[in-house]
N, C-alpha and C positions, 0 to 999 in steps of 0.2 A: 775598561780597556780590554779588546781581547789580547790576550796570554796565553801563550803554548811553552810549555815544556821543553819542545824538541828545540824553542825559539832561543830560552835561557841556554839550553846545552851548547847548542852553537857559538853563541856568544862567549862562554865561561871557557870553549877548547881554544878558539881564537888567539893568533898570537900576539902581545903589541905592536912585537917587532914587524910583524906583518903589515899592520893598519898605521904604523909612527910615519914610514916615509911619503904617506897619501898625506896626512897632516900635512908635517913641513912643508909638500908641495900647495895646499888645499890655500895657506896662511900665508910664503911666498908670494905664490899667484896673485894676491890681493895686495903686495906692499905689505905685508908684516914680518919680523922677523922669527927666528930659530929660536933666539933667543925670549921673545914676547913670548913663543908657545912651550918654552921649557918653566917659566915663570908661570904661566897658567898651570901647565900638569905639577909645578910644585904648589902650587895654591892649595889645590884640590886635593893634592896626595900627602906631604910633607915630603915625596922624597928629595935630592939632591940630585946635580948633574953626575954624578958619579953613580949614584944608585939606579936612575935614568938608564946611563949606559951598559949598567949588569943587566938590567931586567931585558935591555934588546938583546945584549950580545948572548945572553943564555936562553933566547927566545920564548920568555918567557909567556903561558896563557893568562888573559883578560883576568880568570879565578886566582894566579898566583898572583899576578900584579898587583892586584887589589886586595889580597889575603895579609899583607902585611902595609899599607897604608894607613893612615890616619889623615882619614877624612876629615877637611876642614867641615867647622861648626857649622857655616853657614852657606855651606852647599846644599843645605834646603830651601836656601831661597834660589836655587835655580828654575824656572818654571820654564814652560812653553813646551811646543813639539820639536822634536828631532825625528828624524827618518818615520815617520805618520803615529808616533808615540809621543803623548804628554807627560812627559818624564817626572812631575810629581805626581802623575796616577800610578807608576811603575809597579809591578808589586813587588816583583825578585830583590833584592838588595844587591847583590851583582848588576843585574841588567842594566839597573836605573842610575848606578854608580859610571858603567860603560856613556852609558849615554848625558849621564851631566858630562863628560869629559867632552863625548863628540859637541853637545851644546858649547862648552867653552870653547872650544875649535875652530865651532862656525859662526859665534861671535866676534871673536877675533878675527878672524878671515874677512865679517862684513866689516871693519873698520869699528867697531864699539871701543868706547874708550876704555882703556887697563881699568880704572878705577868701580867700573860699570861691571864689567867684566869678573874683577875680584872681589864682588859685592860688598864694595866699601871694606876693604883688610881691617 
């Protein structure tokens, strides 16, 4: 995969709170709810709906967001491409973290079912 540098920097200044209301609409738009996509980013992350609403309300960057998560175990089985990256080639640990999320997003968004989605909890 190519990989640039300036591509990870981008990514890591980025803010959630920035990118969270394009979700909610992306997942809406489709029939799913707020609530489906708050369940996913706690899959992935551990965090809670309250810890959720610090990391937007302090505009938190993509680097802090994910600097104090704990990644579910079995967020390496997420595969495929996201935005023209195969997210198990990734190489950064940030980037690839960034983009399993957009992959849960845009699973959800095509109607895949929760259980599909949360690679069997």
């Amino acid at each position: 995969m190519k990989n640039t540098s300036s591509h990870d920097e981008r990514i890591a200044k980025m803010t959630f709170a920035s990118v969270y209301p394009h979700y909610v609409t992306k997942v809406e738009k489709k029939g799913r709810t707020k609530d489906e996509l708050h369940r996913v980013v706690t899959w992935l992350t551990g965090y809670d709906d309250k810890k959720l609403q610090e990391l937007i309300d302090t505009k938190a960057t993509f680097e802090a967001f994910f600097q104090d998560a704990t990644i579910h175990p079995n967020a390496r089985l997420i595969t495929g491409v996201i935005c023209g990256y195969r997210v198990e080639e990734i190489e950064n640990p940030l980037t690839q973290q960034v983009r399993y999320l957009d992959k849960l997003v845009d699973e959800l968004a095509r109607g895949r079912k929760m259980e599909k989605i949360l690679r069997a909890e």
